[in-house]
C-alpha positions as semicolon CSV with decimal commas, in nm:
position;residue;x (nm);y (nm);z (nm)
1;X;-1,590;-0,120;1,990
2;X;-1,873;0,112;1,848
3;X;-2,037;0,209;1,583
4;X;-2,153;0,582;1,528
5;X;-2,397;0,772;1,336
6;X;-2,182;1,104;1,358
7;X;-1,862;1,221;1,207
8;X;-1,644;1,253;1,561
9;X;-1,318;1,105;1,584
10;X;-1,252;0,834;1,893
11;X;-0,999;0,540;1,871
12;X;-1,160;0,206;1,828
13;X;-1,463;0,335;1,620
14;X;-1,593;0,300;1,294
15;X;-1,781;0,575;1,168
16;X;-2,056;0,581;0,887
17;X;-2,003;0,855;0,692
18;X;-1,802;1,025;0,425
19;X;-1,429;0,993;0,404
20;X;-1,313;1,343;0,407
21;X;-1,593;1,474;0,655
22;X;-1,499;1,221;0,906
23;X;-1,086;1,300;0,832
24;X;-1,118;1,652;0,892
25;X;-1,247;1,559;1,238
26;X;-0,917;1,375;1,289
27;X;-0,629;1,546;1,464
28;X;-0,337;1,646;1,238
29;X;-0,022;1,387;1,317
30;X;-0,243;1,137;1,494
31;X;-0,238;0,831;1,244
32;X;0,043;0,575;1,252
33;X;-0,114;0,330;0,958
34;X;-0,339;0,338;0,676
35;X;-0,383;0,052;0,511
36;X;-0,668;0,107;0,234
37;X;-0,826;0,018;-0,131
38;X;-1,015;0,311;-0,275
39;X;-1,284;0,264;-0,536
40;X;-1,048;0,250;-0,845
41;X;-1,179;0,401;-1,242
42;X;-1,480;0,086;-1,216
43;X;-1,360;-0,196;-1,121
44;X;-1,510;-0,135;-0,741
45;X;-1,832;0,021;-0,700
46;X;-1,943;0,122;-0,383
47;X;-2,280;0,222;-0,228
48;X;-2,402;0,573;-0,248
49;X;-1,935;0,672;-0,274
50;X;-1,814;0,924;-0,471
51;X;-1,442;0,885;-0,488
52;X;-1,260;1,221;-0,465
53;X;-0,891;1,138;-0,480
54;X;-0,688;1,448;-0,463
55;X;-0,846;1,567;-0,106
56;X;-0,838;1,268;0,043
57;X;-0,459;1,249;-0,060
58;X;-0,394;1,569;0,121
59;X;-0,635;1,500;0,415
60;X;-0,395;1,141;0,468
61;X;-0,079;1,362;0,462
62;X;-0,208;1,620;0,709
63;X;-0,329;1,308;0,956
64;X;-0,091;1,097;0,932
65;X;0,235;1,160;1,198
66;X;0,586;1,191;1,151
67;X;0,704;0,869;1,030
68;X;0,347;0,708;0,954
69;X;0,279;0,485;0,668
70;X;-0,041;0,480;0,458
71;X;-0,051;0,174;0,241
72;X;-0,236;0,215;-0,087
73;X;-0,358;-0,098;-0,236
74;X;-0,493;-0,027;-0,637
75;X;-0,520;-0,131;-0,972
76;X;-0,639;-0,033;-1,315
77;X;-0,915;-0,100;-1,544
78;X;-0,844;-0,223;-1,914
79;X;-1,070;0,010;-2,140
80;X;-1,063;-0,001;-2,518
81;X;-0,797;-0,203;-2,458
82;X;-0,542;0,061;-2,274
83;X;-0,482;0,063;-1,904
84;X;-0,613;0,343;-1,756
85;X;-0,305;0,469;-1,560
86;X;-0,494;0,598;-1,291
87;X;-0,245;0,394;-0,999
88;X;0,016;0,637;-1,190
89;X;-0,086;0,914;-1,142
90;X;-0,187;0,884;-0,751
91;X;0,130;0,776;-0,676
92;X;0,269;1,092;-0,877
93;X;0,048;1,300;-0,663
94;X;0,133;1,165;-0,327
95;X;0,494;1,235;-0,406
96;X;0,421;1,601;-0,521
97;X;0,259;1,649;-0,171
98;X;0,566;1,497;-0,010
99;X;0,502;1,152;0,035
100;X;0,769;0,913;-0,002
101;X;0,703;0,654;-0,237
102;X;0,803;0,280;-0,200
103;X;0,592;0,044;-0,490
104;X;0,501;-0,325;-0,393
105;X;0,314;-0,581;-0,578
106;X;-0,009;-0,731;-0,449
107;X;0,044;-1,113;-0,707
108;X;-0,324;-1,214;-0,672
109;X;-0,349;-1,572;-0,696
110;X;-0,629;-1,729;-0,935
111;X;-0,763;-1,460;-1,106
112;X;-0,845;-1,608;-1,454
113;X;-0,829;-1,414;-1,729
114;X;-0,840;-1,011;-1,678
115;X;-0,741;-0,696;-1,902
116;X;-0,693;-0,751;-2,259
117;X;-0,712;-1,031;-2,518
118;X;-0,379;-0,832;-2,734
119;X;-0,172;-0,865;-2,405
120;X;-0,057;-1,072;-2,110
121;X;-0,352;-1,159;-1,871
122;X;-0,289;-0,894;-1,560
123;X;-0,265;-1,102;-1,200
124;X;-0,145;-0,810;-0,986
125;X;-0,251;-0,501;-0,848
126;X;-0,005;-0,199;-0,673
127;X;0,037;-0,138;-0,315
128;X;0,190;0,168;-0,286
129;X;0,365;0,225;0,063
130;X;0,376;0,618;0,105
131;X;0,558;0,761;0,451
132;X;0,626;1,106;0,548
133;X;0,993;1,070;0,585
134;X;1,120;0,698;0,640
135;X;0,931;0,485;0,838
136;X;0,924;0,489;1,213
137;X;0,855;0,139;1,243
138;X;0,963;-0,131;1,011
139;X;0,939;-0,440;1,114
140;X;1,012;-0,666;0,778
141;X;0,883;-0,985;0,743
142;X;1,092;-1,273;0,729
143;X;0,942;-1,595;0,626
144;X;1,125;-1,709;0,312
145;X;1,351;-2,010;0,397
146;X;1,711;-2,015;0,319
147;X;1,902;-2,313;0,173
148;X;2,110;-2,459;0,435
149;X;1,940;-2,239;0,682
150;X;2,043;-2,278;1,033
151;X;2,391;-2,490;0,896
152;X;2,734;-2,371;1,043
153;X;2,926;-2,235;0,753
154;X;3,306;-2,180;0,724
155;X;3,416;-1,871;0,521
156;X;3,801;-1,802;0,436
157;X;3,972;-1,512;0,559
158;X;4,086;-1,216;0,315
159;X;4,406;-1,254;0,407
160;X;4,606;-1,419;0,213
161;X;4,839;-1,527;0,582
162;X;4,621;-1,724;0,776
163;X;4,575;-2,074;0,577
164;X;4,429;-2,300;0,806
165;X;4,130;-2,429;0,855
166;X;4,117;-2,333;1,213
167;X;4,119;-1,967;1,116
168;X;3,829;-1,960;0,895
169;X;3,528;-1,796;1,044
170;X;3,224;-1,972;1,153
171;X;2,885;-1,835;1,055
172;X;2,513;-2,022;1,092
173;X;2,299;-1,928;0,767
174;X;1,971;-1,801;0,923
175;X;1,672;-1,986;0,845
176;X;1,455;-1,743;0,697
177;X;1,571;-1,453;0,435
178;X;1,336;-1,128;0,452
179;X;1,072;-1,148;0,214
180;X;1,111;-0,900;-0,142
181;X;0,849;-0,660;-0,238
182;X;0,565;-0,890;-0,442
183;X;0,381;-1,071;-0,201
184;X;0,129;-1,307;-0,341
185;X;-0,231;-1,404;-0,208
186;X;-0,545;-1,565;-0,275
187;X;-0,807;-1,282;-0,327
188;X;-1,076;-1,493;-0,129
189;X;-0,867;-1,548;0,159
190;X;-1,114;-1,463;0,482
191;X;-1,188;-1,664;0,738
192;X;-1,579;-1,568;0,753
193;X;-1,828;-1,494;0,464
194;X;-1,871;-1,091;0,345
195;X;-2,125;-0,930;0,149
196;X;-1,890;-0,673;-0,063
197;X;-1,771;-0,672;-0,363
198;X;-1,384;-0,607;-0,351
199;X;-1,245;-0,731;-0,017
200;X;-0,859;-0,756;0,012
201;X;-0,711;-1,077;0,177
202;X;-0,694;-1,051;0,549
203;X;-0,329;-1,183;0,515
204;X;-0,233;-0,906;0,353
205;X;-0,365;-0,653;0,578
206;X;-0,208;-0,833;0,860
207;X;0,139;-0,794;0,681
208;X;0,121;-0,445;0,688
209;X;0,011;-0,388;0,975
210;X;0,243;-0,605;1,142
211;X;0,544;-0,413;0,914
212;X;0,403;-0,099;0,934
213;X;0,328;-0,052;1,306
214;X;0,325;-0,197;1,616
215;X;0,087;-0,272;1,936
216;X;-0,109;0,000;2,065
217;X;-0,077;0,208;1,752
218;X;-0,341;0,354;1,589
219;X;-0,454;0,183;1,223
220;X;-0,720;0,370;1,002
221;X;-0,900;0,268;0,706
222;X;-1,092;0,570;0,560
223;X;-1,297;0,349;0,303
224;X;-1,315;0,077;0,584
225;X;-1,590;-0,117;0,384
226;X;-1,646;-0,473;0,551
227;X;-1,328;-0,378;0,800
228;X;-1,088;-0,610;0,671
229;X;-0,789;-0,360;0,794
230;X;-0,965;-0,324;1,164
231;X;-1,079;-0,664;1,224
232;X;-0,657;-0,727;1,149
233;X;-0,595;-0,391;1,336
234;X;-0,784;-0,531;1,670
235;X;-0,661;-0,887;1,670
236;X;-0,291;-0,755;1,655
237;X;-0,353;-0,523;1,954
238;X;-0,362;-0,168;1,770
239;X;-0,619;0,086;1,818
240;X;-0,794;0,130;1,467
241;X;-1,109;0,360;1,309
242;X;-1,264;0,397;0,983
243;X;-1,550;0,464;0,825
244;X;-1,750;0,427;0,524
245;X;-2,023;0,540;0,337
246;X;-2,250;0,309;0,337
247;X;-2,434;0,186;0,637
248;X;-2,458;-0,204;0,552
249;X;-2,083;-0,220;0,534
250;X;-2,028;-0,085;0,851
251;X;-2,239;-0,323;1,004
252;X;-2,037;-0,575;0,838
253;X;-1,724;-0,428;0,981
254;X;-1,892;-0,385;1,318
255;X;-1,978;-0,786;1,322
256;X;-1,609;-0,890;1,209
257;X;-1,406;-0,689;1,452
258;X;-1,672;-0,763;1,740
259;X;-1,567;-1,134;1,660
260;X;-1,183;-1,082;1,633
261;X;-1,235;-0,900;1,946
262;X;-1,406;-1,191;2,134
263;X;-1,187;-1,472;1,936
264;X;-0,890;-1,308;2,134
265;X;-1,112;-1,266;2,490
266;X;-1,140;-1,633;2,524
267;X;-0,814;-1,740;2,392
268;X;-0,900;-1,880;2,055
């Protein structure tokens, strides 16, 4: 893993540098997974980033292949006591450029009190999972436990002939149901210390990217910030890059995938 000064693509890289420079370096169709959380109205503020949705919208469609997912984490701010709207219209405007749109819900565990006083505290944020075309990989999660999971269960016949109990069907319950669409997560859920305002949980990065792709794909992150998505990326065996503006992160990012990397070298 490396850590450049120049705007060039190369898997396994994270690149200082802005967003859509270091995109239109990338190959058309050579993305399989974004998973990213853009500087939203001002909630996040980011050092020396100017947030310029619209191109980088088109720049992910162009990148991303046939099939690919980007995964679009965001929220709104509360101001003069409206909700901006801004997730909204995004996810209008990946649609218009062909996107298909499938909304989750990021619960986010603990967050105290947040919007406005006249309504219901806000504990969520959107993860919008945009494909071009349905997904090539989807690998759904199941971890919710059934009920009588794993219990031999007799169902009766539609016919209304066969009475006995010895022509009933047998079916085992499986133990775990496939999760729904709101996944919830403590928002300081890292397993090291980082200096950034407005990391996602690592958990939920490693849900996507074990839904959304699989081993030896390629993961990208084009606002990378302390590399949440890559350090997840390299310790489930895909090939990731990002970038980000500002210098300091990307050491950050540098330091946490260069110790997922050597977590998984010796076996820990």
């Amino acid at each position: 893993m490396t850590t450049k000064r120049i705007n060039k693509y190369a898997p396994d890289t994270i690149i200082q540098g802005d967003c859509l420079s270091v995109m239109r370096d990338i190959p058309s169709g050579s993305v399989d997974l974004t998973v990213t959380s853009p500087p939203y109205d001002n909630l996040r503020k980011y050092n020396g980033y100017t947030f310029d949705f619209e191109p980088i919208a088109r720049e992910l469609f162009r990148i991303t292949k046939k099939g690919g997912v980007v995964v679009w984490v965001v929220g709104d701010a509360t101001i003069n006591g409206s909700e901006t709207g801004t997730s909204f219209k995004q996810a209008l405007y990946f649609k218009e450029i062909g996107f298909n749109l499938e909304t989750m819900i990021y619960e986010v565990a603990g967050t105290g009190a947040k919007g406005s006083n006249y309504y219901y505290w806000q504990s969520f944020e959107y993860m919008f999972v945009l494909s071009i075309g349905n997904p090539k990989t989807s690998n759904r999660i199941a971890d919710i436990r059934n009920t009588g999971g794993g219990i031999k269960r007799h169902t009766t016949p539609k016919s209304t002939l066969l009475k006995s109990r010895t022509d009933r069907t047998g079916i085992v319950m499986p133990i775990f149901s496939i999760r729904p669409n709101v996944w919830r997560y403590h928002h300081a859920d890292s397993s090291d210390i980082i200096t950034h305002p407005a990391p996602f949980p690592e958990k939920l990065a490693r849900d996507h990217i074990l839904s959304w792709s699989n081993e030896g794909d390629l993961v990208f992150d084009p606002m990378c910030g302390s590399g949440t998505t890559l350090k997840m990326a390299a310790t489930y065996k895909r090939h990731f890059l990002g970038c980000d503006i500002s210098e300091e992160y990307c050491r950050i990012a540098e330091r946490r995938v260069a110790n997922a990397v050597q977590q998984i070298t010796i076996g820990v």
